[in-house]
NUKEMI-846567 format. One record per residue: residue in three letters; x, y, z of N, C-alpha, C, O in turn. Coordinates in steps of 0.1 Angstrom, whole numbers, plus 5000, padded with zeros to 4 digits. Each point is the difference from the previous one (the first is absolute). Layout:
BEGIN
ALAXYZXYZXYZXYZ
...
***
This chain:
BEGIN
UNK711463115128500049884991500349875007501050005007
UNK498249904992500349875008499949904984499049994992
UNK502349955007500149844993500449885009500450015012
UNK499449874981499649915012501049884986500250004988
UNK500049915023500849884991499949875010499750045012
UNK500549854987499949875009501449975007501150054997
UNK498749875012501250015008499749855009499850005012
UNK500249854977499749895005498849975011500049955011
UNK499050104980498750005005499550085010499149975008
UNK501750184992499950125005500050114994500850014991
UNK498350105011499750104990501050105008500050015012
UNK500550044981501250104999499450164994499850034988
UNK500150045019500050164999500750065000500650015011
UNK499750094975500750155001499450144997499950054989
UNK499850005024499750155001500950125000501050035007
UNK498650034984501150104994498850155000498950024995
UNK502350085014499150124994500150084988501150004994
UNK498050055001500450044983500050185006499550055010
UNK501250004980499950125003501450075005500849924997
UNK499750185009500750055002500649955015499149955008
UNK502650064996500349955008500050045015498850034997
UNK501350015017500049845003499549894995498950025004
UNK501149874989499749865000499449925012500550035011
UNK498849924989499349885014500149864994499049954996
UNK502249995001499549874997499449835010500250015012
UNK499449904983499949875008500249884992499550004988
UNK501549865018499249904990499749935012500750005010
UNK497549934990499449965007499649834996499749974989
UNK500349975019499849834995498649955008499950015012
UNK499049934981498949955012500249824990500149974989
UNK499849975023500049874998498949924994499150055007
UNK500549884987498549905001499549955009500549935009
UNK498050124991499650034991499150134999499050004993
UNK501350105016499550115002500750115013499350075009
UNK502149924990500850065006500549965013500549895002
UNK499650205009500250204994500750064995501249975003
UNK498750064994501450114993501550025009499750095008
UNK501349894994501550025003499850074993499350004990
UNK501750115015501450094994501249935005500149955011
UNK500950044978501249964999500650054999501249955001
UNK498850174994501250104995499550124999498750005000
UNK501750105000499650174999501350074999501149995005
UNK498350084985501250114995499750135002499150015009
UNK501450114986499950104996499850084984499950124997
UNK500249744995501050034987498149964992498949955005
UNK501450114984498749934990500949864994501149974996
UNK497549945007500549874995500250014981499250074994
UNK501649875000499849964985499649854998500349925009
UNK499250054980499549865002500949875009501350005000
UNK498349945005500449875008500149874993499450014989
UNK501149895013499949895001500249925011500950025008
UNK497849854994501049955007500349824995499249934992
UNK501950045014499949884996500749915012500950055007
UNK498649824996500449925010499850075014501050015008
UNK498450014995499850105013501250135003500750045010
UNK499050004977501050155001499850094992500049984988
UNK499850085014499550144991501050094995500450065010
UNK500249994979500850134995499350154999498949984997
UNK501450135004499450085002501150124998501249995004
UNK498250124988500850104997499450115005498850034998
UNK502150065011499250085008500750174997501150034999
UNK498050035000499950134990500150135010499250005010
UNK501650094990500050105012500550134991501149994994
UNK498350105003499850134994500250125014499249975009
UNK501550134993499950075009498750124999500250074990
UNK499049975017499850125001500150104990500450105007
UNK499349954978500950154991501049965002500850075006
UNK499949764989501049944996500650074987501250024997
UNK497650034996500550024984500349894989500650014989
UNK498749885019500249884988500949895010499949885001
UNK500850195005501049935007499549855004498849984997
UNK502149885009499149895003501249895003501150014995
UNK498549915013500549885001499249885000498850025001
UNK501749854996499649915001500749875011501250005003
UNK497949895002500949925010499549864995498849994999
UNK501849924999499449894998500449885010501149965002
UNK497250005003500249945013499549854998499149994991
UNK501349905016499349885001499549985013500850045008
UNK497949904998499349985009500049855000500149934990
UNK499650015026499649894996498949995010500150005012
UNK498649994980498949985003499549965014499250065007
UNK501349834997499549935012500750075012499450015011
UNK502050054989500550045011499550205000499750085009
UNK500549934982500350154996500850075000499950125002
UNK501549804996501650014999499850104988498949994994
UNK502150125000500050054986501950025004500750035010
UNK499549934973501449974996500050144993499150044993
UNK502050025008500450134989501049944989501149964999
UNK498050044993501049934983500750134996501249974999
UNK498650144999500450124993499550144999498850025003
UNK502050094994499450115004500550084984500949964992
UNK498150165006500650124988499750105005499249995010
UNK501250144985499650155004499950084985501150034994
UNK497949995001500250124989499650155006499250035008
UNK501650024986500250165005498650074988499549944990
UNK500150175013499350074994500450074990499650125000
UNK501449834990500450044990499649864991500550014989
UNK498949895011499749884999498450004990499649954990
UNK499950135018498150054999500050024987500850074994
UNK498249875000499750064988498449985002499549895003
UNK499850214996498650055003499550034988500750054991
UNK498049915008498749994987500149894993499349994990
UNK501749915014499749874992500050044984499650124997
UNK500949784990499949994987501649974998500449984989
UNK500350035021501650034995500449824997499349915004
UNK502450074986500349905004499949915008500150045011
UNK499649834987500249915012501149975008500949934995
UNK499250095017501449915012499849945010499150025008
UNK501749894994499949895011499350065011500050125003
UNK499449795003499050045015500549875010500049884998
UNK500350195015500149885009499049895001498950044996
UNK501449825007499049865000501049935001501250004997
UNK497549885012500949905009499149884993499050044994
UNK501249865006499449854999501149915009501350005000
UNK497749905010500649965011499349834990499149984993
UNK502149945015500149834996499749915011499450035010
UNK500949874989500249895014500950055005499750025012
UNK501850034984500950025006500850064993501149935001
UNK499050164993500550114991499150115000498849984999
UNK501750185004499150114995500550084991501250025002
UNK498350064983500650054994499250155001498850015004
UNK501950084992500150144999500550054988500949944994
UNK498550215003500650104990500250105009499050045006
UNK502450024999500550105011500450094985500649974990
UNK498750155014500250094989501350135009499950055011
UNK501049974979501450045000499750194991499950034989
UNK500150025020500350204995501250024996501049985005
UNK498750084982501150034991500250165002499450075009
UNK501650014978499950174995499050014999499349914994
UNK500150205010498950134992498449885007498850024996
UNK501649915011498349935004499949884996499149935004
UNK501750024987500049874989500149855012500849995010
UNK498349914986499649935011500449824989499549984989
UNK501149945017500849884995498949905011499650055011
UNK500149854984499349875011501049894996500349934990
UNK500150085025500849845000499449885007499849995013
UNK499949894975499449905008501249875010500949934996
UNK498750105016500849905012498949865000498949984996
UNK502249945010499249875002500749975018501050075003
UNK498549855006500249985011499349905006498850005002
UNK502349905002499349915012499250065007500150125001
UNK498949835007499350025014500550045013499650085009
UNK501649784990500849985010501350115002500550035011
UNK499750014979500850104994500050084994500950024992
UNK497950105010499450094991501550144996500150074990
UNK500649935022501450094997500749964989500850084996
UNK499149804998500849914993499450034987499149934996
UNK501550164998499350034986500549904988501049935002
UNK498350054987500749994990499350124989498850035003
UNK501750034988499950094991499049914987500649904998
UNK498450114994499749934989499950094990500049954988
UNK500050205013500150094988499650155003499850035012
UNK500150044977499750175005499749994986500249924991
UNK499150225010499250094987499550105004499549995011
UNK500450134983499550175002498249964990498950065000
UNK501549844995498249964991499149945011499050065005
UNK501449854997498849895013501149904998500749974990
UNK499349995019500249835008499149995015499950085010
UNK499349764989499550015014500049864997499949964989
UNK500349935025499549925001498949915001499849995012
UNK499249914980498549984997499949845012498949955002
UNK502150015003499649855003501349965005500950084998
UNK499349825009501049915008499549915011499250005010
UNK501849904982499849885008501149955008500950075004
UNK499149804997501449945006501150004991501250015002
UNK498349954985501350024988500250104991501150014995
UNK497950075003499950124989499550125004499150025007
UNK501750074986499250134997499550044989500750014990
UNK498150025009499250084989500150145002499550065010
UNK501249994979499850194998500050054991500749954992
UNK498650165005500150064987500750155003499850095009
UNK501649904975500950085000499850134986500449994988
UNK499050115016499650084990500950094994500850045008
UNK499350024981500650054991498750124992498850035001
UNK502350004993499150154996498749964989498950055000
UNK501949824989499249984991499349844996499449954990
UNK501249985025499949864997500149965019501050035008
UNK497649904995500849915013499649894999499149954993
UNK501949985019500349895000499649915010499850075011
UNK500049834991499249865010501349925008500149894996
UNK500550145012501049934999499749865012499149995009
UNK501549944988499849865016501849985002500950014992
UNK498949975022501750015003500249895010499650015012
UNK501049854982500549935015500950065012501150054999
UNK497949945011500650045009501549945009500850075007
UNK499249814992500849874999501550054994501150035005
UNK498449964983501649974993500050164990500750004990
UNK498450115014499850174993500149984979500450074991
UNK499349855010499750004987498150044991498949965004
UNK501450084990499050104993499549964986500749964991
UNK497950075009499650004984498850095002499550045010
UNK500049984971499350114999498249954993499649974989
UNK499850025024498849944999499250044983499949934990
UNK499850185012499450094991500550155000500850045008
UNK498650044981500750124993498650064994499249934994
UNK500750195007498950084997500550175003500650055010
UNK498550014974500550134999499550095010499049975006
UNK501750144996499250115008499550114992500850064993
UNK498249975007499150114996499950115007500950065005
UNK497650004995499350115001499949985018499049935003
UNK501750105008500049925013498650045007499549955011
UNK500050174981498350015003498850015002499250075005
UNK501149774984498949964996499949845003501049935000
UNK498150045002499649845002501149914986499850054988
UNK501149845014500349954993501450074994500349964989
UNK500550135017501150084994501249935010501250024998
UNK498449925012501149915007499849864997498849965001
UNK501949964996500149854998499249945018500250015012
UNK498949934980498849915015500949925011499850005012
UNK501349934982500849975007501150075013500949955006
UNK498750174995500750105009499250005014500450045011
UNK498249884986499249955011500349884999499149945006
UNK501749974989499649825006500250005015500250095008
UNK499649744994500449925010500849874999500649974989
UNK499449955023500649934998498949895004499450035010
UNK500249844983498749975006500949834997500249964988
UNK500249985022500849865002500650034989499850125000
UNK500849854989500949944989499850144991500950064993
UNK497849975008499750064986500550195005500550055011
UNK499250004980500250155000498750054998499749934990
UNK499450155012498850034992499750155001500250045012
UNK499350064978499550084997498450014995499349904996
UNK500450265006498749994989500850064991501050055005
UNK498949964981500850074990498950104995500450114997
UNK498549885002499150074993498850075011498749994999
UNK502150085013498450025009499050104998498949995006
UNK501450124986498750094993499349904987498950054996
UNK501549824997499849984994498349954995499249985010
UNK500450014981498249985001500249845002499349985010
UNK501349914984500049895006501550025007500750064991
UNK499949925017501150015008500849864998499449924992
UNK501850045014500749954994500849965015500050095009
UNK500649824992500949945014501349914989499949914992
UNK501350175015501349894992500549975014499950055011
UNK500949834984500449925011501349924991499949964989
UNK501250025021501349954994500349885009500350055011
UNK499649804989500649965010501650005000500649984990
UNK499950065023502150004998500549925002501250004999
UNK498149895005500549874995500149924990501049964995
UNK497650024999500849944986499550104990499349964990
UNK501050205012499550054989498549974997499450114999
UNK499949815000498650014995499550174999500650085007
UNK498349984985499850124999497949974992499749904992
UNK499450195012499249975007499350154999500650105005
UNK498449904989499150104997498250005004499249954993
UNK500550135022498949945005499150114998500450125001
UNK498149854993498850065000500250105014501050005007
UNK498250074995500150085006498750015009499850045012
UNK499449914980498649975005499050165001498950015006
UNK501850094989499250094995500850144998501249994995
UNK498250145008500750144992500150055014499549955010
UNK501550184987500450075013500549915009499150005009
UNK501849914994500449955008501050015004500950024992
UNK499749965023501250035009499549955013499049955004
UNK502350095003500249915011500149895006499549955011
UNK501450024977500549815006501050045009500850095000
UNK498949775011500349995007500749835002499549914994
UNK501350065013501249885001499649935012500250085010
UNK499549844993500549885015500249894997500249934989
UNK499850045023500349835003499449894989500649924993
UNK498150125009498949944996499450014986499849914992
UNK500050215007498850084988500950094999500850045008
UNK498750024976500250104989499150085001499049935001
UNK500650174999498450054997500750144988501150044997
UNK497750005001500150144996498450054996499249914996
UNK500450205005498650074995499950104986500750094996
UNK498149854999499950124990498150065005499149975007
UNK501050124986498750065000499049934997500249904994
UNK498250165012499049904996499949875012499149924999
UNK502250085015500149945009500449864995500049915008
UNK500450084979500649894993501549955009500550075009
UNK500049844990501449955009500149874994499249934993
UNK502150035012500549874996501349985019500650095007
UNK499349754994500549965010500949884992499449944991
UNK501650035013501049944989500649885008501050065002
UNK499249845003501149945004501450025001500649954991
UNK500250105018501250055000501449934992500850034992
UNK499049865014500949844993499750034986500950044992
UNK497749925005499849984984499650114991500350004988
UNK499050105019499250154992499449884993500649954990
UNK498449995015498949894998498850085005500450055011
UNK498149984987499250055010499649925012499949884998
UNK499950175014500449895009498549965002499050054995
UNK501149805016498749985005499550015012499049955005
UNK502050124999499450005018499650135004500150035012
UNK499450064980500250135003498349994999499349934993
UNK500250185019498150004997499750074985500750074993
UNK498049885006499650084986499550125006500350094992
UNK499049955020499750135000501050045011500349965011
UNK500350234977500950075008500250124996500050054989
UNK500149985027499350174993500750104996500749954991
UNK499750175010500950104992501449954998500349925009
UNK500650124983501450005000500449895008500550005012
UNK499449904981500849885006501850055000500650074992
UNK499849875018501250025000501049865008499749975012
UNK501449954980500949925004500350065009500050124999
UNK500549815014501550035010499949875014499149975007
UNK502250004991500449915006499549844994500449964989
UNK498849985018499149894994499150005002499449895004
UNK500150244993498150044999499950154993500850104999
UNK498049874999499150124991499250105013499549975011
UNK500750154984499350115008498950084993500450004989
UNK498550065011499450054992498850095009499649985011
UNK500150114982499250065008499050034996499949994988
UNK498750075021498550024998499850105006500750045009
UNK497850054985500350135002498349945010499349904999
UNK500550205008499449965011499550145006500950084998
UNK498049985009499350175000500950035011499849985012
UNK500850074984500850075007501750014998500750075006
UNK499749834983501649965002499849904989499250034991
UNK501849825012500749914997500149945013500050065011
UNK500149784985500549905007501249954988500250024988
UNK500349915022501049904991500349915006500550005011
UNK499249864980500249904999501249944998500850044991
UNK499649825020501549974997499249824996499149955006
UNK501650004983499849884998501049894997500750014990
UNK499349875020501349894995499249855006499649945011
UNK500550044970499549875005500649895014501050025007
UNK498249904993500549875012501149924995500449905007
***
């Protein structure tokens, strides 16, 4: 599996093997405006999604033994792009009494990292009796990634969605009700963005849309309705409260994505919307023709075209 994200007018690659372990992973960087490809980093571990931001990338790296029996750890690492330095933020170990195999069971916390300018947050999930598994979300300087501060725990879900220089966005779940929370980082004071029931967890629409936001400059934003036939985008700004209900611009839609710059997200039918990050205004610097799966990161749009034999992909930032 290779995902790709921007890295200040550099395309950024992660190759991950799928399948059973050993693991072979890479993150690879090619410059503008047509490489080559660097390797900057190599693991052993299967990558989980990445971010990067500011020329750094977060990365959760997945190591299953051999007829572990479920067994597993997790490490969460920061990279910095241009040197290929990686910081160790934190480590877990679940034992293989942990496993629960065939999928359908209750929901529980899963390790995830979201990395800032200069804060990284994490969910370090904590083994209890009989297999029972707690996620505790940490927050940490850069400079100071040993330097924890604690922001909460739950056996339901807690994960971190966003962080900046002053805030954390996370959502804190419960059995029958979760929650949106934003937390100054500054002075740890807290409020509760939004609240939405939990349902049927599988099926489209049995988790509150907001368990995917981001943080996009000021505002918070979700799709709330992404199976939906016209779809639906909510958006809260945490500053002055304003609150904000966006077209969707068509059905079956997901995968918004957050930067610098642009908002995007896709629905079916090759339908998309590109947003203004400041205002969730549609923007005007973005080209009109673009081809599959537009996707925000950093301060440019990525998108890709299918081509006889593969995909290319396109990195774009305006002048």
């Amino acid at each position: 599996m290779v995902t790709f994200a921007a890295d200040r007018g550099a395309l950024v690659a992660f190759s991950t093997k799928e399948g059973l372990p050993p693991y072979d992973s890479k993150v690879l960087r090619a410059s503008a405006p047509s490489g080559p490809w660097q390797t900057v980093y190599e693991s052993d571990a299967h990558f989980l999604p990445g971010q990067v931001v500011a020329g750094r990338v977060a990365l959760g790296e997945y190591r299953a033994p051999y007829q572990g029996g479920g067994a597993y750890s997790e490490d969460f690492t920061v990279i910095d792009l241009s040197t290929g330095n990686a910081t160790a933020v934190d480590r877990f170990a679940m034992s293989a009494a942990t496993f629960r195999g065939g999928g359908g069971g209750p929901r529980r916390p899963v390790g995830s990292v979201v990395l800032g300018p200069d804060r990284v947050a994490w969910t370090r999930l904590i083994e209890g009796p009989g297999g029972s598994v707690t996620g505790e979300l940490r927050v940490a300087l850069l400079a100071e990634p040993g330097r924890v501060t604690p922001i909460g725990s739950s056996p339901e879900w807690i994960a971190a969605l966003g962080i900046d220089a002053r805030r954390l966005l996370y959502v804190l779940g419960g059995k029958s009700e979760d929650q949106l929370h934003v937390r100054d980082l500054d002075n740890g004071v807290e409020r509760i963005v939004a609240t939405g029931p939990v349902g049927d967890q599988q099926v489209v629409g049995g988790i509150p849309g907001f368990n995917r936001a981001f943080l996009a400059g000021d505002w918070a934003i979700w799709l709330d309705t992404p199976g939906a036939t016209a779809g639906k985008v909510r958006a809260v700004n945490l500053a002055s409260g304003e609150e904000r209900t966006i077209g969707a611009g068509g059905s079956s839609c997901d995968a918004l994505s957050v930067g610098t710059r642009y908002v995007s997200w896709y629905c079916s039918a090759n339908a998309f919307v590109i947003l203004d990050t400041k205002t969730l205004e549609p923007t005007r610097d973005a080209p009109s023709a673009i081809g599959a799966a537009p996707t925000a990161s950093d301060d440019a749009l990525l998108w890709f075209t299918v081509v006889p034999g593969g995909r290319t992909v396109t990195l774009f930032r305006p002048r």
